[in-house]
MARGUNU-865998 format. One record per residue (C-alpha): residue number from 1; x, y, z. Coordinates in steps of 0.25 Angstrom, whole numbers, plus 2048, in hexadecimal, padded with zeros to 3 digits. Each point is the difference from the previous one (the first is absolute). Example, Ala and Ser with C-alpha at 12.3 -4.5 7.8 and 13.67 -1.06 7.14 Angstrom:
BEGIN
   nr    x    y    z
    1  831  7EE  81F
    2  806  80E  7FE
END
This chain:
BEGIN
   nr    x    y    z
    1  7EF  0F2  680
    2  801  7F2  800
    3  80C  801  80D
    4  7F5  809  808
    5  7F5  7F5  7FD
    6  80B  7F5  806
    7  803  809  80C
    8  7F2  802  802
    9  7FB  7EF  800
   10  80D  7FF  80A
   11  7F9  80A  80A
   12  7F3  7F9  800
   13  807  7F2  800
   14  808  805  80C
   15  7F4  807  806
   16  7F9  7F3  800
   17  80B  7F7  804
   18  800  809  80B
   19  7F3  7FE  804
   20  7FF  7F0  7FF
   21  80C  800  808
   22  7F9  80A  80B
   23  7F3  7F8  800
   24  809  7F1  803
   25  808  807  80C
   26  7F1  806  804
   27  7FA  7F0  7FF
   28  80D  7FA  807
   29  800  80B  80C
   30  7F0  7FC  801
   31  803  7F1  801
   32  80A  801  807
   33  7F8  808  80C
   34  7F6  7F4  801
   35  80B  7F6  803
   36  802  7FB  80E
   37  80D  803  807
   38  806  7FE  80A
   39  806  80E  807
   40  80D  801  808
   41  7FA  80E  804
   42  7FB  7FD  80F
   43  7F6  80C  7FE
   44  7F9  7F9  7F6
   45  7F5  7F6  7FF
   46  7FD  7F8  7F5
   47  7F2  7FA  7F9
   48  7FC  7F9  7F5
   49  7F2  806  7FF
   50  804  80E  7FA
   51  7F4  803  7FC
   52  7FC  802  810
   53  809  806  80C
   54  809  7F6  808
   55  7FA  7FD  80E
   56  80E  7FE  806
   57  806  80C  808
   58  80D  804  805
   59  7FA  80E  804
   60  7FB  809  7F6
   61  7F0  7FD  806
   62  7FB  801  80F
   63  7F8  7F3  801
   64  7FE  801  80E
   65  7F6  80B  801
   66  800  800  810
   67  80E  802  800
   68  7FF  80C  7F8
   69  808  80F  803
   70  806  80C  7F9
   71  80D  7FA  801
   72  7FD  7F3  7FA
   73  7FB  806  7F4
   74  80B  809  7FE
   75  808  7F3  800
   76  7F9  7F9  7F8
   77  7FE  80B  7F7
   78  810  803  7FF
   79  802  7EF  7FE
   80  7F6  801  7F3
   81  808  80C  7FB
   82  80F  7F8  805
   83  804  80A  809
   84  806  7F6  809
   85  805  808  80A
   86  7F3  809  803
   87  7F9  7F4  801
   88  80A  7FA  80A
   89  7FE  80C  807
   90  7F2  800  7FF
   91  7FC  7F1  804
   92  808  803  80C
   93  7FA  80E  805
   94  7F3  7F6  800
   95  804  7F4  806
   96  805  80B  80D
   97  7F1  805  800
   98  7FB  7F1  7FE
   99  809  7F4  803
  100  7F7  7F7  800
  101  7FD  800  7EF
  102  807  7F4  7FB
  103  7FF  806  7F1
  104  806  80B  802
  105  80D  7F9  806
  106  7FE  7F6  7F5
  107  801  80C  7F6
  108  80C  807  808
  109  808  7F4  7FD
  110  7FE  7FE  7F1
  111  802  810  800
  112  80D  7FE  806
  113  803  7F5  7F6
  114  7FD  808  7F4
  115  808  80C  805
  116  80C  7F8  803
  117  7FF  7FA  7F1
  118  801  7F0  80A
  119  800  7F4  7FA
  120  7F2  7FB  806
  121  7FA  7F3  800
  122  7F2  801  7FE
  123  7F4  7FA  808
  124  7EF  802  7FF
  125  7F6  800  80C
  126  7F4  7FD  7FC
  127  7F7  809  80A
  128  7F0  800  800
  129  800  80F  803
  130  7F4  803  7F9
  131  7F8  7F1  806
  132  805  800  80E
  133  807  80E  801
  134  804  7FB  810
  135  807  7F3  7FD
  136  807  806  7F6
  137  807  80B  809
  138  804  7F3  80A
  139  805  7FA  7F5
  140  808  80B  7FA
  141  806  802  80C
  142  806  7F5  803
  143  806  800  7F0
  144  804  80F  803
  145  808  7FC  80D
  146  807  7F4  7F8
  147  804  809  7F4
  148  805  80B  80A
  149  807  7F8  807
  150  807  7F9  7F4
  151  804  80B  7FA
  152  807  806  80D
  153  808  7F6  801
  154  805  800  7F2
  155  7F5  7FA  7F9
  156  802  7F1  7F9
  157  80E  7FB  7FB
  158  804  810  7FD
  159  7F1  802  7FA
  160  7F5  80A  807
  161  7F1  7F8  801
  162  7F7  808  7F8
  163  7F1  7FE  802
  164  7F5  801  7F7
  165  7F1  802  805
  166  7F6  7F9  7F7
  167  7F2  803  803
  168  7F4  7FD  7F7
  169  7F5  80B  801
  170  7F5  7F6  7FF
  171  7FD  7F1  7FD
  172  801  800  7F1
  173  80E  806  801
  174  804  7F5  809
  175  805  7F7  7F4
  176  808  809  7F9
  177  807  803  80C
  178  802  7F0  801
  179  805  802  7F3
  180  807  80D  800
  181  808  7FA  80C
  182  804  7F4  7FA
  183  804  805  7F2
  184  80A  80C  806
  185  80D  7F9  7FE
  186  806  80C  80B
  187  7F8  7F9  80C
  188  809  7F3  806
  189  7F3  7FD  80B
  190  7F2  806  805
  191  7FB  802  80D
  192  7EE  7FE  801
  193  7F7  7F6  803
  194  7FB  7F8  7F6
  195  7FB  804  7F2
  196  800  7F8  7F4
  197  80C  7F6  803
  198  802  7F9  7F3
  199  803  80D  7FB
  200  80B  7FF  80A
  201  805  7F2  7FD
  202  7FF  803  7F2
  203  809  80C  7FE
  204  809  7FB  80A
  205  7FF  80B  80B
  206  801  7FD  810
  207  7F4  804  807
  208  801  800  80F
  209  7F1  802  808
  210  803  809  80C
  211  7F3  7FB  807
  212  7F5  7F5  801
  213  7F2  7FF  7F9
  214  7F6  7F7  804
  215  800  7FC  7F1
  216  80F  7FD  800
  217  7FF  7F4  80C
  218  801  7F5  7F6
  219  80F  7FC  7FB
  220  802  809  7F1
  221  804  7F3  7FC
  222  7F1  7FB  801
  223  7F9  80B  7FB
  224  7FC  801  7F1
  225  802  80F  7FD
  226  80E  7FC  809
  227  806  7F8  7F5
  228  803  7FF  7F1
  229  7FB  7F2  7FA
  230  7FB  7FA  80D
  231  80F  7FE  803
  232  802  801  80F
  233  80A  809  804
  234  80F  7FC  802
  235  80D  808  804
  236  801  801  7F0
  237  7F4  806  7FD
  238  7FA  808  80C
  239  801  80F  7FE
  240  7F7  802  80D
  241  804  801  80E
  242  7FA  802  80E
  243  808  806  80B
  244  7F4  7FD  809
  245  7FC  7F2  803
  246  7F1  7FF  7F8
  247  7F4  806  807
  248  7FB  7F0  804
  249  80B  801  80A
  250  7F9  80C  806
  251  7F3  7FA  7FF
  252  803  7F2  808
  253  808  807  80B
  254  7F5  80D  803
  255  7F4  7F3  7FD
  256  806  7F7  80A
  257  801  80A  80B
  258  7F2  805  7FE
  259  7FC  7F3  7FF
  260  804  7FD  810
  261  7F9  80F  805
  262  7F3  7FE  7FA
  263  7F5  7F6  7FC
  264  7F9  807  7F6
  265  806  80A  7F6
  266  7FB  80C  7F9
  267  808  804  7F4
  268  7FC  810  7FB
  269  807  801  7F2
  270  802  80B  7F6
  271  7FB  7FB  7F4
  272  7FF  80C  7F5
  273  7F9  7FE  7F1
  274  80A  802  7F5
  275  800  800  7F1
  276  80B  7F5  7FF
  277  7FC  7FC  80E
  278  80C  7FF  805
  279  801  807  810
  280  7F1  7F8  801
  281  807  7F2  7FD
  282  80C  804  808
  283  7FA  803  80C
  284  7F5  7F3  7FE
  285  80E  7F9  7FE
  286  803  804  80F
  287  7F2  7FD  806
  288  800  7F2  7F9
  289  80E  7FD  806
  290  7FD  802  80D
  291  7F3  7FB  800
  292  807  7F2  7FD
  293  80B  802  809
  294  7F7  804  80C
  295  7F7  7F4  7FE
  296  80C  7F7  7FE
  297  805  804  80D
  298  7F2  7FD  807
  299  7F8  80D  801
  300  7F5  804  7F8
  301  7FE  80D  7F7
  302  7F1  807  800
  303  7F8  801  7F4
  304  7FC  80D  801
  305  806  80A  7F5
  306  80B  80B  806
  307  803  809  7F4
  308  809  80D  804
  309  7FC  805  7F2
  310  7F3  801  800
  311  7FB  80E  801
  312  7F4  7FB  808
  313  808  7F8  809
  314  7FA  802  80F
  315  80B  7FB  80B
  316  7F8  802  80C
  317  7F5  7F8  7F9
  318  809  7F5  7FC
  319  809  7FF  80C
  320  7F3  7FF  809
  321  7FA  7F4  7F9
  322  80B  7F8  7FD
  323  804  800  810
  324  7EF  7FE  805
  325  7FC  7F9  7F3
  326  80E  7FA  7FC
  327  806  7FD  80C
  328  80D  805  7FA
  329  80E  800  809
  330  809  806  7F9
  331  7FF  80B  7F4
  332  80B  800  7F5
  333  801  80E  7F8
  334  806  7FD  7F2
  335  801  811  7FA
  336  806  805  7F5
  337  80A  80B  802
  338  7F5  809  7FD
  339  7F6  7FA  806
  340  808  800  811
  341  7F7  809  805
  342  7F1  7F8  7FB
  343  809  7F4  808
  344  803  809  80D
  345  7EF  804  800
  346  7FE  7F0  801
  347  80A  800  80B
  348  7F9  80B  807
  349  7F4  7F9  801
  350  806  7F3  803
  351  809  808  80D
  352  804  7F7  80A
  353  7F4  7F5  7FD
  354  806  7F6  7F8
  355  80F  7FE  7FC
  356  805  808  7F4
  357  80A  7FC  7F4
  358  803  806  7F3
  359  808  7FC  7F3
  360  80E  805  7FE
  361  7FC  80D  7F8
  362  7FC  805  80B
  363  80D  800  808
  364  800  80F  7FB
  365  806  80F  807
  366  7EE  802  7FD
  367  7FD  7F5  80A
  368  808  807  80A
  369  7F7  80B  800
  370  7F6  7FB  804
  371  807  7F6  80A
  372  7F6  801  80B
  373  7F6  7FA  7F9
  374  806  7F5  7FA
  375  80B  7FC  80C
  376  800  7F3  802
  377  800  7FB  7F1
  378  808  7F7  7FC
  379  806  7FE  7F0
  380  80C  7F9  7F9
  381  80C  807  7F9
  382  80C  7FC  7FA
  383  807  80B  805
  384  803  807  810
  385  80B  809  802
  386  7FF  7F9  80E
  387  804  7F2  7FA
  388  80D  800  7FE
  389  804  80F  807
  390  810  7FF  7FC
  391  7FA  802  7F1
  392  803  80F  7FE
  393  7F4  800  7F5
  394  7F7  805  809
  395  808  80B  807
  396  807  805  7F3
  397  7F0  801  7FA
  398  7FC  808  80C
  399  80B  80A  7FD
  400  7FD  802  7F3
  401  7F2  800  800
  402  7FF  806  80E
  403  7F3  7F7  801
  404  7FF  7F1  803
  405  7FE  7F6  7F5
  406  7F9  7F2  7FC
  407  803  7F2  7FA
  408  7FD  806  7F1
  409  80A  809  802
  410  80A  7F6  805
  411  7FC  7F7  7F6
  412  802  80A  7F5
  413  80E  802  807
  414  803  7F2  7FD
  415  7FC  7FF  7F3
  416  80A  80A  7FB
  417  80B  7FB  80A
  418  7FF  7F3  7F9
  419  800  806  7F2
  420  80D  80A  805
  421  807  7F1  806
  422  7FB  7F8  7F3
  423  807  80D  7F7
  424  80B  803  808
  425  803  7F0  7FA
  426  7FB  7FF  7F2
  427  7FA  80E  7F9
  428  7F9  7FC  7F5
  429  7F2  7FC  800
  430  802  7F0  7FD
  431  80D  801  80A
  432  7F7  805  80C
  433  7F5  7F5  7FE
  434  80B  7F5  802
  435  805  806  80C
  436  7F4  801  807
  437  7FB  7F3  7FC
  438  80E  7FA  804
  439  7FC  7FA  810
  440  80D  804  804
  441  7FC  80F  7FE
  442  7FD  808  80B
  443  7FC  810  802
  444  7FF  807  811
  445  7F4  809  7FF
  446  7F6  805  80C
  447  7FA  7F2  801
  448  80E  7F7  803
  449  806  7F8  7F5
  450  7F9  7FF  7F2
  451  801  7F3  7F8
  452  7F9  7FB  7F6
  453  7FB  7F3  7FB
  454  802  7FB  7F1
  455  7F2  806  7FE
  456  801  80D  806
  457  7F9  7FE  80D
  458  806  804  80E
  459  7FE  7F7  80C
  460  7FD  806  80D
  461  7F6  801  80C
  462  7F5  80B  803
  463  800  808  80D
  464  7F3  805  809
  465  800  80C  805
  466  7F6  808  808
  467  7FD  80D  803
  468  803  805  80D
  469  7FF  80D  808
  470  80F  805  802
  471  807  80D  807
  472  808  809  7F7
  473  800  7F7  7F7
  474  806  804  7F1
  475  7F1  7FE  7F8
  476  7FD  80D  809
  477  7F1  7FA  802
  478  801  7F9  80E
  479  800  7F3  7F7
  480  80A  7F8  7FA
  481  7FF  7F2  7F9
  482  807  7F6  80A
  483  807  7F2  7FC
  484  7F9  7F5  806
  485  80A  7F5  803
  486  7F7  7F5  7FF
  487  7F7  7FB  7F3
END
């Protein structure tokens, strides 16, 4: 009796035993998934806010609604499930019906990757897809090209460029993307314009701005939200580099020019209402800058409001008074992306009266199409396939795209084929921040040599092009934007 009472407290002893020992392994697997890791599986992305989904893609989501089709979502479908080779099939039955969708060649190289089990070095874009779904397509294909390319070539040191596209779906996810990008040990750099860029500085994590805002003229070394204890920035410290020279420089080349064709100036911006106001200041930013640099160079800007925004905008009514009442001599047309075809209806009252210019966001394959109302306009770039034509940027993007292409595409370009340059010397994050930051360093990319200065700005001169009619011309319009050779 008293050997089955023994056997029986062993059972439950062991039975309990068992159970502690199932609950510690259940506690250590659950802590464990909560830790950030960094993953040598280039299929995987990595966060640290688990309780909400990544907003990085290598390309298990269509983000580019306009550049949807059947064969796209098979292939994104297939890459979610890690059917490698389906979805290399896939992504390339839709870039053969559309060649011009950037994400989807994006998506075709990391399938590629994945498939082949490459070692892969890993970069983020930061597109504004769902803020400024156009821009964001220039600028995805100008990184696209620069990964293709790459990689066809053997990719960097032996490793194949992986790309990651980070997009926030609105405003209040805009800083954990900051922080989600920084924080991803996988990631050596990033690609976008600028967000949160202590963030940057902080973590230690390369980021190159493809384009120019209005808000990014001044020198990231002078701007508060730009350093980390009012230090200015140094080769040691900058984590921020511009493969443009800073929008001023567009500004004081496009002012002075306009400056010697009219007397009197009036400036239509796009100034939208925001919560964070943020495209409202930006574009204000623009109107401001070239207010001063229009009256620096001796010409005077009218008072009356020009808002492309507003839904009770009337062109005819404005155009008409600021010439009789204004005596306005020249009309500059300052547009969002979006916002090109409430410029071209100022243009087409203005027709022929009075001279027209336009900032660079205009300098757009939209423009074009409505060439024969705005001939004759005259705006700045950084970029012409025209200025240096033994650059096979431009042809090798026509080919690919089977379209022309702009300065943010170029300057996307640039801004990963000084990253590919800067890795091909150092891969790791801090390595690549000295090479770039050492003035010896130099990248070729669409827009000629790329340098740097110790805090991360570019030197460089603006161009002015103006639209002119052309035969057979590539734009298939009639109109094309033509260098002009003087400033």
């Amino acid at each position: 009796m008293t050997n089955k009472k023994e056997n029986l407290r062993l059972l439950i002893s062991l039975g309990i035993a068992g159970v502690m020992v199932a609950a510690i392994l259940w506690l250590i697997s659950k802590v464990s998934s909560t830790i950030v890791t960094t993953s040598s599986n280039p299929t995987q992305t990595s966060s640290s806010f688990t309780n909400k989904p990544s907003l990085m893609n290598l390309g298990t989501r269509i983000l580019v609604k306009v550049q949807t089709s059947p064969e796209k979502a098979d292939g994104v479908k297939a890459f979610a499930e890690k059917d490698f080779t389906t979805a290399v099939k896939k992504f390339t039955d839709s870039l053969k019906k559309n060649p011009n969708d950037p994400e989807t060649l994006i998506y075709l190289n990391n399938a590629k990757i994945a498939r082949d089990n490459s070692e892969a070095v890993k970069v983020a874009i930061v597109a504004p897809i769902n803020f400024d779904p156009s821009l964001a397509e220039e600028i995805l294909r100008g990184i696209a090209q620069a990964q293709n390319e790459v990689n066809n070539q053997g990719g960097i040191n032996g490793k194949k460029l992986q790309i990651v596209i980070a997009s926030a779906e609105n405003r209040e996810d805009s800083a954990r993307l900051d922080n989600e990008l920084a924080q991803d040990q996988s990631l050596v750099a990033a690609v976008g314009v600028r967000r949160k860029a202590e963030i940057y500085k902080e973590k230690g994590l390369v980021l190159v701005l493809p384009v120019e805002l209005p808000n990014q003229a001044e020198n990231s070394g002078k701007l508060d939200n730009n350093t980390l204890n009012s230090q200015p920035n140094s080769s040691t410290n900058n984590y921020l580099f511009h493969v443009n020279p800073l929008y001023d420089n567009l500004v004081d080349t496009h002012s002075r020019y306009i400056a010697r064709q009219a007397r009197n100036i009036a400036i239509c911006g796009d100034v939208r209402s925001s919560r964070d106001n943020s495209t409202s200041s930006s574009s204000q930013i623009l109107v401001e800058k070239y207010t001063q640099a229009i009256k620096k160079y001796g010409s005077n800007v009218i008072s009356t409001p020009c808002n492309l925004a507003d839904k009770n905008f009337d062109p005819k009514a404005f155009v008409d008074k600021a010439i009789e009442t204004e005596n306005v001599s020249g009309f500059l047309l300052m547009p969002s992306i979006r916002n090109i075809y409430f410029a071209t209806k100022v243009a087409q009252e203005v027709k022929g009266r009075k001279p027209l210019f336009a900032s660079e966001t205009m300098y757009s394959a939209t423009t074009l199409q409505n060439g024969k109302d705005l001939e004759g306009m005259v705006l700045p770039v950084y970029w012409h396939r025209d200025a240096n034509k033994d650059n096979p940027f431009a042809k090798n993007a026509f080919q690919l795209w089977n379209a022309q292409v702009n300065q943010r595409t170029a300057g996307a370009y640039d801004a990963l084929q000084a990253i590919i340059a800067g890795l091909k010397e150092d891969s790791t994050r801090e390595g690549l921040q000295r090479v770039l930051s050492n003035p010896n360093f130099s990248a070729s990319g669409a827009t000629g040599m790329i340098q740097f200065s110790p805090s991360g700005e570019r030197q460089g001169e603006a161009m002015l092009v103006k639209i002119e009619r052309c035969e057979s011309c590539s734009s298939g319009t009639g109109y094309d934007f033509a260098l002009l050779n003087k400033k």
